[in-house]
C-alpha positions as CSV (number, residue, x, y, z in Angstrom):
1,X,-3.4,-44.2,-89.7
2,X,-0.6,-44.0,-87.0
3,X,-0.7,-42.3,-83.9
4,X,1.5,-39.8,-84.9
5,X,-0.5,-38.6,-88.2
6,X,-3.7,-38.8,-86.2
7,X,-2.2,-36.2,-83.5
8,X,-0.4,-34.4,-86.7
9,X,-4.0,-33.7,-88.0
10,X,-5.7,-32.8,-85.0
11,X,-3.0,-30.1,-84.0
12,X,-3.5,-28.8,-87.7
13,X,-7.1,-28.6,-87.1
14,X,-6.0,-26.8,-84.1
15,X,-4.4,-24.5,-85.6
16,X,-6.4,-23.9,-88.4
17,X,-9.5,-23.0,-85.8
18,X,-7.3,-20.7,-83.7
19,X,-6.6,-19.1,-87.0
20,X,-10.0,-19.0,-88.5
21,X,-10.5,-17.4,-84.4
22,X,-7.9,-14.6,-85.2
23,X,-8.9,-13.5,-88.6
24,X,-13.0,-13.3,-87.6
25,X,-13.4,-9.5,-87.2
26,X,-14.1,-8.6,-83.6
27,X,-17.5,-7.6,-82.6
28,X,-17.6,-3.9,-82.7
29,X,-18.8,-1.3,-79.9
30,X,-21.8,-0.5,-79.8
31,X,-22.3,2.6,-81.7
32,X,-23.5,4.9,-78.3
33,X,-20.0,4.2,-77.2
34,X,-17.9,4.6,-80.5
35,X,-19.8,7.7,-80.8
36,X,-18.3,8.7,-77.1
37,X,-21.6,8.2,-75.1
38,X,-23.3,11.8,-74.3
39,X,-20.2,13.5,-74.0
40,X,-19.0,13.0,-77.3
41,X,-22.8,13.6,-78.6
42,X,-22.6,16.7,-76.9
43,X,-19.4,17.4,-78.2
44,X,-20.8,16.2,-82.1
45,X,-23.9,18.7,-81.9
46,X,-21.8,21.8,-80.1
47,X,-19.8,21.5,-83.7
48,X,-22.7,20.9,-86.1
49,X,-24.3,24.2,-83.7
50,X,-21.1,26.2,-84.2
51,X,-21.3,25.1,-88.4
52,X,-25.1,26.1,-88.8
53,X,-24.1,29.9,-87.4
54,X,-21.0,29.3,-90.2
55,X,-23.2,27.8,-93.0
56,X,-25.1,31.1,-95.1
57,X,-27.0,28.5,-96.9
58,X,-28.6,27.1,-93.9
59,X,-28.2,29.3,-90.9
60,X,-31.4,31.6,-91.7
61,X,-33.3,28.0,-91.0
62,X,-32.2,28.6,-87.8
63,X,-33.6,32.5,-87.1
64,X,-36.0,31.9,-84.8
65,X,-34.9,28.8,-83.1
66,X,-34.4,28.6,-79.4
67,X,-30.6,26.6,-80.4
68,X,-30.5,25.8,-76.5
69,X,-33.9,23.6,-77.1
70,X,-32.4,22.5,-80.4
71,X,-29.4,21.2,-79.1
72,X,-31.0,19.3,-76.3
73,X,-33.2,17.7,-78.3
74,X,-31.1,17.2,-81.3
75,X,-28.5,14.8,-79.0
76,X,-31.5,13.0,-77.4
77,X,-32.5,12.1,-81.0
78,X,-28.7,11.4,-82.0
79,X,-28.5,9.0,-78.6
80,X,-32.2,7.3,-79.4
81,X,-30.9,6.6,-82.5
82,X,-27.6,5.4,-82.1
83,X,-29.2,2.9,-78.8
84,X,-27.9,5.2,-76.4
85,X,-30.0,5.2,-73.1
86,X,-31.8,8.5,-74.2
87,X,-35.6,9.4,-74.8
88,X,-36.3,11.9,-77.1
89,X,-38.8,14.2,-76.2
90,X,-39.5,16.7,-79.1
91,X,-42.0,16.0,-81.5
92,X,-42.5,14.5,-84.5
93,X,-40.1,15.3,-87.2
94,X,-42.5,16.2,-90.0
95,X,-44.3,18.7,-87.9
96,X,-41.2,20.2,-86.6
97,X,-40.3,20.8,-90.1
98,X,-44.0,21.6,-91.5
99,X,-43.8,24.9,-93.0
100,X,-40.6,25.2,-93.6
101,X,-39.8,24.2,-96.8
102,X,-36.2,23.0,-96.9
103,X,-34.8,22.1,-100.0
104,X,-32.3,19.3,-100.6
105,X,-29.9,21.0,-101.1
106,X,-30.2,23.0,-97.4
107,X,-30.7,19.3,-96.1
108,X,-27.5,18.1,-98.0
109,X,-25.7,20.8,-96.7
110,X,-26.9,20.1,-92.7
111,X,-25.7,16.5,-93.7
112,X,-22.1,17.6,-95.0
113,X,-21.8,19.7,-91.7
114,X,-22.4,16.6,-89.8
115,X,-19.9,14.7,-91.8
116,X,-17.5,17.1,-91.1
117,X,-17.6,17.3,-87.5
118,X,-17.3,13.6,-86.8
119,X,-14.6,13.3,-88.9
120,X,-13.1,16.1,-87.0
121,X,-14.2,14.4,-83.4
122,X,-12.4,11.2,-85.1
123,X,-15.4,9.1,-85.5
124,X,-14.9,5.7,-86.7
125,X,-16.2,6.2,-90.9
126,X,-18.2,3.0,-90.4
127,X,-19.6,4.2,-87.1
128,X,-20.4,7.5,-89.1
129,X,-22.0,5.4,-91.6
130,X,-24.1,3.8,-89.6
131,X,-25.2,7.0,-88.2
132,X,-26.1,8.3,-91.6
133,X,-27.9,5.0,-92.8
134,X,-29.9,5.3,-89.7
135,X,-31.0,8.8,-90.0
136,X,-31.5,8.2,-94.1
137,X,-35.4,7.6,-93.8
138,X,-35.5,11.2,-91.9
139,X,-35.3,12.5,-94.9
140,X,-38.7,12.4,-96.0
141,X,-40.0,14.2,-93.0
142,X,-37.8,17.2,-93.2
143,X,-37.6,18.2,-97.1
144,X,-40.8,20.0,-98.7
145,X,-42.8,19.8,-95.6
Protein backbone atom coordinates (compact mmCIF):
# COMPACT_ATOMS: atom_id res chain seq x y z
CA UNK A 1 0.00 0.00 0.00
CA UNK A 2 1.41 3.47 -0.95
CA UNK A 3 1.97 6.26 1.24
CA UNK A 4 -0.62 8.08 -0.12
CA UNK A 5 -3.58 5.38 0.34
CA UNK A 6 -2.19 4.70 3.85
CA UNK A 7 -2.63 8.62 4.76
CA UNK A 8 -5.99 8.51 2.52
CA UNK A 9 -7.34 5.84 5.05
CA UNK A 10 -6.23 7.27 8.12
CA UNK A 11 -7.81 10.79 7.42
CA UNK A 12 -11.08 8.71 6.51
CA UNK A 13 -10.90 7.17 9.77
CA UNK A 14 -10.52 10.60 10.99
CA UNK A 15 -13.23 11.71 9.81
CA UNK A 16 -15.39 9.03 10.33
CA UNK A 17 -14.55 9.27 14.34
CA UNK A 18 -15.14 13.03 14.34
CA UNK A 19 -18.35 12.18 12.81
CA UNK A 20 -19.36 9.22 14.89
CA UNK A 21 -18.20 12.36 17.81
CA UNK A 22 -20.85 14.72 16.32
CA UNK A 23 -23.78 12.53 15.93
CA UNK A 24 -23.39 10.87 19.78
CA UNK A 25 -26.08 12.74 21.62
CA UNK A 26 -24.60 15.09 24.20
CA UNK A 27 -24.86 14.26 27.76
CA UNK A 28 -27.90 15.92 29.15
CA UNK A 29 -28.25 18.31 32.36
CA UNK A 30 -28.82 16.97 35.16
CA UNK A 31 -32.39 16.94 35.77
CA UNK A 32 -32.17 19.55 39.08
CA UNK A 33 -30.97 21.98 36.50
CA UNK A 34 -33.26 21.27 33.43
CA UNK A 35 -35.95 21.53 36.01
CA UNK A 36 -34.52 25.27 36.83
CA UNK A 37 -32.90 24.38 40.28
CA UNK A 38 -35.20 25.65 43.27
CA UNK A 39 -36.46 28.49 41.56
CA UNK A 40 -37.98 26.83 38.82
CA UNK A 41 -39.28 24.08 41.49
CA UNK A 42 -40.72 26.81 43.21
CA UNK A 43 -42.12 28.16 40.29
CA UNK A 44 -43.47 24.24 39.12
CA UNK A 45 -45.40 23.79 42.64
CA UNK A 46 -46.74 27.68 42.91
CA UNK A 47 -48.64 26.38 39.54
CA UNK A 48 -49.66 22.87 40.54
CA UNK A 49 -50.78 25.05 44.13
CA UNK A 50 -52.74 27.62 41.99
CA UNK A 51 -54.39 24.27 39.87
CA UNK A 52 -55.38 22.26 43.01
CA UNK A 53 -57.62 25.60 44.24
CA UNK A 54 -58.80 25.25 40.23
CA UNK A 55 -59.32 21.51 40.22
CA UNK A 56 -63.19 20.67 41.88
CA UNK A 57 -62.23 17.06 41.71
CA UNK A 58 -59.34 17.38 43.88
CA UNK A 59 -59.28 20.61 45.77
CA UNK A 60 -61.52 19.37 48.72
CA UNK A 61 -58.20 16.98 49.33
CA UNK A 62 -56.75 19.93 50.15
CA UNK A 63 -59.51 21.46 53.02
CA UNK A 64 -57.57 21.28 55.87
CA UNK A 65 -54.07 21.48 54.63
CA UNK A 66 -51.70 24.04 55.81
CA UNK A 67 -50.74 24.66 51.66
CA UNK A 68 -47.67 26.87 53.03
CA UNK A 69 -46.30 23.39 54.78
CA UNK A 70 -47.46 21.62 51.57
CA UNK A 71 -45.62 23.62 49.30
CA UNK A 72 -42.46 23.51 51.29
CA UNK A 73 -42.36 20.07 51.52
CA UNK A 74 -43.82 19.24 48.25
CA UNK A 75 -40.49 21.06 46.41
CA UNK A 76 -38.12 19.42 48.91
CA UNK A 77 -39.52 16.07 47.73
CA UNK A 78 -39.58 17.29 43.90
CA UNK A 79 -35.69 18.42 44.50
CA UNK A 80 -34.77 14.95 46.45
CA UNK A 81 -36.03 13.34 43.75
CA UNK A 82 -34.89 15.03 40.82
CA UNK A 83 -30.87 14.89 42.80
CA UNK A 84 -31.26 18.37 43.62
CA UNK A 85 -29.24 19.27 46.90
CA UNK A 86 -32.55 19.11 49.09
CA UNK A 87 -33.64 16.86 52.14
CA UNK A 88 -36.99 16.25 52.55
CA UNK A 89 -38.34 16.44 55.81
CA UNK A 90 -42.04 15.40 55.91
CA UNK A 91 -42.94 12.10 56.56
CA UNK A 92 -43.57 9.12 54.97
CA UNK A 93 -45.80 9.17 52.10
CA UNK A 94 -48.21 6.42 53.03
CA UNK A 95 -48.93 7.92 56.40
CA UNK A 96 -49.39 11.38 55.00
CA UNK A 97 -51.92 9.88 52.91
CA UNK A 98 -53.39 7.20 55.51
CA UNK A 99 -57.00 7.96 55.82
CA UNK A 100 -57.59 9.66 53.01
CA UNK A 101 -58.69 7.53 50.55
CA UNK A 102 -57.82 9.00 47.15
CA UNK A 103 -59.01 7.42 44.25
CA UNK A 104 -57.18 7.09 40.93
CA UNK A 105 -58.78 8.99 39.39
CA UNK A 106 -58.16 12.16 42.05
CA UNK A 107 -54.37 10.95 41.72
CA UNK A 108 -54.66 11.00 37.86
CA UNK A 109 -55.94 14.25 37.94
CA UNK A 110 -53.01 15.79 40.56
CA UNK A 111 -50.73 14.00 37.85
CA UNK A 112 -52.40 15.81 34.71
CA UNK A 113 -52.07 19.16 36.74
CA UNK A 114 -48.43 18.54 37.01
CA UNK A 115 -48.14 17.79 33.40
CA UNK A 116 -49.63 20.84 32.66
CA UNK A 117 -47.64 23.19 34.49
CA UNK A 118 -44.26 21.96 33.23
CA UNK A 119 -45.29 22.09 29.99
CA UNK A 120 -46.37 25.57 30.58
CA UNK A 121 -42.90 26.42 32.58
CA UNK A 122 -41.27 24.84 29.17
CA UNK A 123 -39.95 21.79 30.66
CA UNK A 124 -37.89 19.59 28.53
CA UNK A 125 -40.89 16.39 27.75
CA UNK A 126 -37.95 13.96 28.52
CA UNK A 127 -36.95 15.89 31.61
CA UNK A 128 -40.79 15.69 32.43
CA UNK A 129 -40.64 12.16 31.82
CA UNK A 130 -38.18 11.45 33.91
CA UNK A 131 -39.83 13.24 36.62
CA UNK A 132 -42.97 11.12 36.25
CA UNK A 133 -41.08 7.66 35.94
CA UNK A 134 -39.38 8.62 39.12
CA UNK A 135 -42.39 9.53 41.04
CA UNK A 136 -44.35 6.32 39.33
CA UNK A 137 -43.66 3.95 42.44
CA UNK A 138 -45.46 6.86 44.69
CA UNK A 139 -48.23 5.64 43.64
CA UNK A 140 -48.85 2.96 45.80
CA UNK A 141 -48.50 4.96 48.92
CA UNK A 142 -51.02 7.59 48.15
CA UNK A 143 -54.14 5.70 46.54
CA UNK A 144 -56.59 3.70 48.94
CA UNK A 145 -54.50 4.34 51.95
Amino acid sequence: MTKCATAGRIHVLALTVLLAACATPQSRAPLYDQFGKLEGLNAVVDGLVERIHANAQIAPLFANTDMARFHQLLVEYLCMTIGGPCTYTGEELVEVHTGLDITEAEFNSLVEDLIDVMQERNIPRAAQNELLDRLAPTRKDIIYQ
